[in-house]
N, CA, C and O atoms as a Maestro MAE file, in Angstrom:
{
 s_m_m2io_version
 :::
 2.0.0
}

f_m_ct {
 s_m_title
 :::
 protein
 m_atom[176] {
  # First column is atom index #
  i_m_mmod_type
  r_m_x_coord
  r_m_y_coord
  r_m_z_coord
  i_m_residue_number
  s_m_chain_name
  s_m_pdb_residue_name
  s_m_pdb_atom_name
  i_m_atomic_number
  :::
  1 25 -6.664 -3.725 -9.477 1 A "UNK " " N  " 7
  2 3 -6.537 -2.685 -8.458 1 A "UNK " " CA " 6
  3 2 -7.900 -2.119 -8.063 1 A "UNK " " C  " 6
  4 15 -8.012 -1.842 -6.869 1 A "UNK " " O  " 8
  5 25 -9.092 -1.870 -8.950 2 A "UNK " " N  " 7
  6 3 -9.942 -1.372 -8.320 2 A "UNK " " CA " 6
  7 2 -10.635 -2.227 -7.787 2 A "UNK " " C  " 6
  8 15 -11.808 -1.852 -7.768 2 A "UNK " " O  " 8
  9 25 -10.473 -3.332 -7.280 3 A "UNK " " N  " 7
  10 3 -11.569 -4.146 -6.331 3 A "UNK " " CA " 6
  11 2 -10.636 -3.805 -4.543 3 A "UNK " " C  " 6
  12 15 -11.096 -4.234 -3.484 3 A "UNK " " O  " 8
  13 25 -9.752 -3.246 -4.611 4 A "UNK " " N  " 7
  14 3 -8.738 -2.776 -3.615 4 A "UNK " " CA " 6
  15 2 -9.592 -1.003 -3.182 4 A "UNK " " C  " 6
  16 15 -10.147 -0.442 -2.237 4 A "UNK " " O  " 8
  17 25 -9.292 -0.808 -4.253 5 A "UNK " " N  " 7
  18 3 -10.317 0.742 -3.949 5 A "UNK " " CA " 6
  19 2 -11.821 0.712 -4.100 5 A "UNK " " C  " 6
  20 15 -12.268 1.795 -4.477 5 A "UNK " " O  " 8
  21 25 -12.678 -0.188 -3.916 6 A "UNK " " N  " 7
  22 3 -13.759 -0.354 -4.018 6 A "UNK " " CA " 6
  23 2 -13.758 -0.740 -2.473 6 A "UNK " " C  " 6
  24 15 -14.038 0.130 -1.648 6 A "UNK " " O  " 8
  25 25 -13.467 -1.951 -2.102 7 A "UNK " " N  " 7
  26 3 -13.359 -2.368 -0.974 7 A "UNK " " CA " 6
  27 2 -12.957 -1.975 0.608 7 A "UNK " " C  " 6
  28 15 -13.300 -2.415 1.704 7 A "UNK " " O  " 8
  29 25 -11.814 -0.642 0.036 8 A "UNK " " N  " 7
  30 3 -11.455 0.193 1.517 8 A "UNK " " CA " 6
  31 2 -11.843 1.560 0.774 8 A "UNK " " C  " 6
  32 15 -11.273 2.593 1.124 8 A "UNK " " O  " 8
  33 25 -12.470 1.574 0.107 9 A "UNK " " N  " 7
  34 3 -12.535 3.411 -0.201 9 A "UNK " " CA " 6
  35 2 -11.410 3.980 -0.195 9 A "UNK " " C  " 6
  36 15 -10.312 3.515 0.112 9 A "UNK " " O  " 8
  37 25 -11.867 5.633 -0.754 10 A "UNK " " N  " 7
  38 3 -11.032 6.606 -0.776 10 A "UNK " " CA " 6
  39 2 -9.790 6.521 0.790 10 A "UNK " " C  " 6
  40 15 -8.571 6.694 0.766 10 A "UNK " " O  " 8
  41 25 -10.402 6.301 1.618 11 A "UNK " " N  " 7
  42 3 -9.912 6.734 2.819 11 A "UNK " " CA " 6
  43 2 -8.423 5.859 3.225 11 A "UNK " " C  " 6
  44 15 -7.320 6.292 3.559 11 A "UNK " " O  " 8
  45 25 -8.742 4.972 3.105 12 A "UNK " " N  " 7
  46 3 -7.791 3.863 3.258 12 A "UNK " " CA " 6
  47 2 -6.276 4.198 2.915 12 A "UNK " " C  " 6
  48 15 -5.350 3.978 3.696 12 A "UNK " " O  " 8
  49 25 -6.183 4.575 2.063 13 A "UNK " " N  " 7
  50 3 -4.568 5.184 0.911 13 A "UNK " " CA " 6
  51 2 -4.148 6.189 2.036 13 A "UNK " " C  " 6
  52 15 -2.976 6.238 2.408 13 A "UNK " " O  " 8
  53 25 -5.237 7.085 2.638 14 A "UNK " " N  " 7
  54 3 -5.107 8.106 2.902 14 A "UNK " " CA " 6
  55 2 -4.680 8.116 5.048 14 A "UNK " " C  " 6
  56 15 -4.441 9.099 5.749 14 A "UNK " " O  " 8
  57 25 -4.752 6.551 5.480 15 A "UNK " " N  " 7
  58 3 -4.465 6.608 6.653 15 A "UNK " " CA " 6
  59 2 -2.830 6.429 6.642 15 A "UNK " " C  " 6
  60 15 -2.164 6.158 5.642 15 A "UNK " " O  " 8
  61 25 -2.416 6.604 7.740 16 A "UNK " " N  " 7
  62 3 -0.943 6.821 8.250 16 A "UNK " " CA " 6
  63 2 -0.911 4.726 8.446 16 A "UNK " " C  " 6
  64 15 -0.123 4.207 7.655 16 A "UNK " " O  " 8
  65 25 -1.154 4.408 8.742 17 A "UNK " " N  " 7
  66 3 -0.799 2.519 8.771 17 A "UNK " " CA " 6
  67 2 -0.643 2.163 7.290 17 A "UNK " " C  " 6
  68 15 0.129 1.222 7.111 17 A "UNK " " O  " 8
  69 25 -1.343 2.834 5.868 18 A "UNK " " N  " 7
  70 3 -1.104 2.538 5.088 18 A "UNK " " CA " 6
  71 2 0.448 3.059 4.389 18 A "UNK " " C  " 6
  72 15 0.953 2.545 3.391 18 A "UNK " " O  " 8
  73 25 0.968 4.068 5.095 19 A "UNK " " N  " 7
  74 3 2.137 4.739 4.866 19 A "UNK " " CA " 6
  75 2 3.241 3.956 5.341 19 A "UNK " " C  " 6
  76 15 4.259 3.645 4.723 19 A "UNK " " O  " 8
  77 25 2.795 3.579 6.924 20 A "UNK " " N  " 7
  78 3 3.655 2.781 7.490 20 A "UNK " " CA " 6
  79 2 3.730 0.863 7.071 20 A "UNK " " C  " 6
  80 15 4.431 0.034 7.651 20 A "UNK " " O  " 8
  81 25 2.871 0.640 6.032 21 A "UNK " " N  " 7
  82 3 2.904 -0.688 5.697 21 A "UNK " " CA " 6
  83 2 4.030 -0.184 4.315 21 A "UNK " " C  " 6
  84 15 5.162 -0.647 4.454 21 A "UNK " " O  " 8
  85 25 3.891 0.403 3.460 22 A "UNK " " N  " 7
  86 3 4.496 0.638 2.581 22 A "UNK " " CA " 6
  87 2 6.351 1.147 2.327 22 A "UNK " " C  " 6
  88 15 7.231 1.047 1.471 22 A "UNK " " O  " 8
  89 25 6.127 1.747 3.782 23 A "UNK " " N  " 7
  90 3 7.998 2.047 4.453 23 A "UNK " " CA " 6
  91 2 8.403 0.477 4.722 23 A "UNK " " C  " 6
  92 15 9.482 0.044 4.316 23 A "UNK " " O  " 8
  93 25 7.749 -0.099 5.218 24 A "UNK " " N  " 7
  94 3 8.157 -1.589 5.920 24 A "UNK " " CA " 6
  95 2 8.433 -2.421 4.742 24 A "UNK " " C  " 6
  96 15 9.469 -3.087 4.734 24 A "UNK " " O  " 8
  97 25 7.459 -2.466 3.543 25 A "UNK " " N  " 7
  98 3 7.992 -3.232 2.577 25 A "UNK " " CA " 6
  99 2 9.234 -2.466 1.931 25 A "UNK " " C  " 6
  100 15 10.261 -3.118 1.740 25 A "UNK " " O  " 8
  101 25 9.201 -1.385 1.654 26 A "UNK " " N  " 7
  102 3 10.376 -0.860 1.099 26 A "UNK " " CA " 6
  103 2 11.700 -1.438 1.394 26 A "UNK " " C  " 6
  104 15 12.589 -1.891 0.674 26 A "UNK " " O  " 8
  105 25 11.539 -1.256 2.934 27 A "UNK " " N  " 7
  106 3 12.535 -1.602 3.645 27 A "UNK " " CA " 6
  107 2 13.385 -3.250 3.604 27 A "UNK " " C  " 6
  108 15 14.502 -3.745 3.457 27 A "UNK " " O  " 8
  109 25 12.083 -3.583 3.827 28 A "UNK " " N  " 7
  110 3 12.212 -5.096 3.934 28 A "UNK " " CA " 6
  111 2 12.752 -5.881 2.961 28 A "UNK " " C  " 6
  112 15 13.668 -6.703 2.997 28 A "UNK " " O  " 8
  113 25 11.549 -5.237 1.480 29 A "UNK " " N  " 7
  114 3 12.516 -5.751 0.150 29 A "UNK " " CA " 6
  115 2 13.499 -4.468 -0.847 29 A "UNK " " C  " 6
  116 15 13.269 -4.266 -2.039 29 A "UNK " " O  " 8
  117 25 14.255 -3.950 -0.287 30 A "UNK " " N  " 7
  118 3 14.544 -2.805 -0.743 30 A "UNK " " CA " 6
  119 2 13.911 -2.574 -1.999 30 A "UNK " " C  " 6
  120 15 14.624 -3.045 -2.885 30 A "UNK " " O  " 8
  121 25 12.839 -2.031 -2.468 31 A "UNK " " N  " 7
  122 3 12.440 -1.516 -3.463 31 A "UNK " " CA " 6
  123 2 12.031 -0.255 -3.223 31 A "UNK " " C  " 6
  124 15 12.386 0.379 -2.229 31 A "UNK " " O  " 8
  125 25 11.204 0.216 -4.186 32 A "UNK " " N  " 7
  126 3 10.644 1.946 -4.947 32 A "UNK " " CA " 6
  127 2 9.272 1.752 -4.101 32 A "UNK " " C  " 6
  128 15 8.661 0.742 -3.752 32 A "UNK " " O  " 8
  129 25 9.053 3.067 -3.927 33 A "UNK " " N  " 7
  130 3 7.568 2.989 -3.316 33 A "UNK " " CA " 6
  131 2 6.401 2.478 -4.381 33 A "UNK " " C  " 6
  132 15 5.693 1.499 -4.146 33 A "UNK " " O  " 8
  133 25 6.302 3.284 -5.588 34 A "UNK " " N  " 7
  134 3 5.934 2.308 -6.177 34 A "UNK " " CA " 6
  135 2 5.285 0.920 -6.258 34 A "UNK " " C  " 6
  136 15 4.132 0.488 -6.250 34 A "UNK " " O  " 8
  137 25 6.967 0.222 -6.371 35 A "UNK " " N  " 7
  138 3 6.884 -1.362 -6.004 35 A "UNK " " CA " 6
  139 2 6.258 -1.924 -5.005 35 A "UNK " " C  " 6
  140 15 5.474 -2.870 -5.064 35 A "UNK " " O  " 8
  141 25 6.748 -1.100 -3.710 36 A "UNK " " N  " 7
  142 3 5.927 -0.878 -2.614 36 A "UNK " " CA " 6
  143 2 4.183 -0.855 -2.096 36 A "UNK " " C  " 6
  144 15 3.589 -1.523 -1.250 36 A "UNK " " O  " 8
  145 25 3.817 0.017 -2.847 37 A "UNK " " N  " 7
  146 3 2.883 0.722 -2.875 37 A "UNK " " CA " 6
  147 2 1.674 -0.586 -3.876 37 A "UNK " " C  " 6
  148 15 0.481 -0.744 -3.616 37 A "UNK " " O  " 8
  149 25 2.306 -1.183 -4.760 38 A "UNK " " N  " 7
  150 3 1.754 -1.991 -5.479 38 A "UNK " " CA " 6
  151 2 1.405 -3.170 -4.478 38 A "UNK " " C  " 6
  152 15 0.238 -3.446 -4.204 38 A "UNK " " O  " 8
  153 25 2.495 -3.846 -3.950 39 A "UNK " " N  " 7
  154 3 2.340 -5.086 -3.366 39 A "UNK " " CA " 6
  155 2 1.308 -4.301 -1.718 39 A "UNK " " C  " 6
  156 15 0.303 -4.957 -1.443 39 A "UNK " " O  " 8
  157 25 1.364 -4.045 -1.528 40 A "UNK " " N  " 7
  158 3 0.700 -3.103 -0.548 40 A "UNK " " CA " 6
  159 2 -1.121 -3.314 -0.849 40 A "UNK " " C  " 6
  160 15 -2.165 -3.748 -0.364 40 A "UNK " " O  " 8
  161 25 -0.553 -2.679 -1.948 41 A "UNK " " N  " 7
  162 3 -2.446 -2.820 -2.903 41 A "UNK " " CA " 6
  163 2 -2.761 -4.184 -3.005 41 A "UNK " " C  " 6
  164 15 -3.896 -4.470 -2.625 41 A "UNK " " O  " 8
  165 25 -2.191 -4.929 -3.339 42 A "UNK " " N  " 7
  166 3 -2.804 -6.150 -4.059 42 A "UNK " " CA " 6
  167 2 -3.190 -6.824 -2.415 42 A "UNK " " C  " 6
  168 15 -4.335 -7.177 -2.134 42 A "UNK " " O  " 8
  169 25 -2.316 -6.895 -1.679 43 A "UNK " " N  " 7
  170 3 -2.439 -7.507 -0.889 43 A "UNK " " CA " 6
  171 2 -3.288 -7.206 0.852 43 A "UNK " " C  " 6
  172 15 -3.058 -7.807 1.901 43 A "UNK " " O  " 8
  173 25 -4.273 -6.080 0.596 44 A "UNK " " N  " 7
  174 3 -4.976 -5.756 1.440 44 A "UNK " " CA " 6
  175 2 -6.402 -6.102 0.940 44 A "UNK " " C  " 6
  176 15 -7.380 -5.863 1.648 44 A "UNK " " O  " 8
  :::
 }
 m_bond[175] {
  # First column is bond index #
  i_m_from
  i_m_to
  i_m_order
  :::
  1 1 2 1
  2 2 3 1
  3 3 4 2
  4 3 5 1
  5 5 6 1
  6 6 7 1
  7 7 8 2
  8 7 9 1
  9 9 10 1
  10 10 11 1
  11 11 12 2
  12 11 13 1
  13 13 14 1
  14 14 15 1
  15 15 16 2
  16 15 17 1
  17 17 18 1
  18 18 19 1
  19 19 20 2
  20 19 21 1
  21 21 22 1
  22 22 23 1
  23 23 24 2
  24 23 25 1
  25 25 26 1
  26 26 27 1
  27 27 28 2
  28 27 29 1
  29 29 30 1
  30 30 31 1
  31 31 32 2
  32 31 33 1
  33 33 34 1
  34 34 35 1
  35 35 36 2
  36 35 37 1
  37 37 38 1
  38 38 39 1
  39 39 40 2
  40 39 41 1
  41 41 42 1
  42 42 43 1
  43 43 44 2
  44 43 45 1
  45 45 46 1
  46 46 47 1
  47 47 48 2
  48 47 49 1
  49 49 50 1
  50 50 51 1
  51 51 52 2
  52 51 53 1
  53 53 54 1
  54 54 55 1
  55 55 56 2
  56 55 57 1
  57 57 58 1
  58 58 59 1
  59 59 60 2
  60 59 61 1
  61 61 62 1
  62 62 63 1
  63 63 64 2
  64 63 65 1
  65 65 66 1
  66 66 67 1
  67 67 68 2
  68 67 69 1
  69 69 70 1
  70 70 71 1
  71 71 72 2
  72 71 73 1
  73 73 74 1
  74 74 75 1
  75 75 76 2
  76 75 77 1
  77 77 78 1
  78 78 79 1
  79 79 80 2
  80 79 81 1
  81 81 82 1
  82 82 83 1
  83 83 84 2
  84 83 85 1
  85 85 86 1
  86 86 87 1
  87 87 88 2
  88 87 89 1
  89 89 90 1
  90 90 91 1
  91 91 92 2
  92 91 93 1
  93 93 94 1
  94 94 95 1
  95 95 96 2
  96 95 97 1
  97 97 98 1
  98 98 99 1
  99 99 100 2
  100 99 101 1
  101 101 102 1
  102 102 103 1
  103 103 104 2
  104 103 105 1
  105 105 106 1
  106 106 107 1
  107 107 108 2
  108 107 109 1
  109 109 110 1
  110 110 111 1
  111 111 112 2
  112 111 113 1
  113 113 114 1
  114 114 115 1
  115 115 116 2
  116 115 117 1
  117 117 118 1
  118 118 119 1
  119 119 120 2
  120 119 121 1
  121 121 122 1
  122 122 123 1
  123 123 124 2
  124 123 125 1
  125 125 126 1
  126 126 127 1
  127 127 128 2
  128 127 129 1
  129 129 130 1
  130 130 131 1
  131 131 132 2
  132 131 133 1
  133 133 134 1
  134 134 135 1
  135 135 136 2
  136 135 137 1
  137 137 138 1
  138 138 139 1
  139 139 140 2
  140 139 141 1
  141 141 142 1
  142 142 143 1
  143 143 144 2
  144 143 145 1
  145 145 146 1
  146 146 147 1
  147 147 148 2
  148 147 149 1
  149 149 150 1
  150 150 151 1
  151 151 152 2
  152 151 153 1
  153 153 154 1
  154 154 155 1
  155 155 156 2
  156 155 157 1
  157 157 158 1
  158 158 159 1
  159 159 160 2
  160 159 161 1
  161 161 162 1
  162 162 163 1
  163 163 164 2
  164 163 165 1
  165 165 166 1
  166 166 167 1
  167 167 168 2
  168 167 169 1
  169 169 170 1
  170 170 171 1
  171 171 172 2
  172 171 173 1
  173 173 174 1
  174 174 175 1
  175 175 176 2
  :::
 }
}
């Protein structure tokens, strides 16, 4: 995880597209934000 927060900084977590990528997976694979929030990370 921290080559994810190294790479977009603090700021990144903190924009509204990162909110809205994380509703979409939720959605998509019904999971927990969390779960969400993980695959989100790894994959930016």
């Amino acid at each position: 995880m921290s080559e994810v927060s190294t790479s977009f900084g603090s700021n990144f977590s903190s924009q509204p597209i990162y909110n809205e990528m994380i509703k979409k997976m939720m959605e998509k694979y019904d999971c927990d934000y969390q779960t969400a929030r993980e695959f989100v990370d790894s994959n930016t």
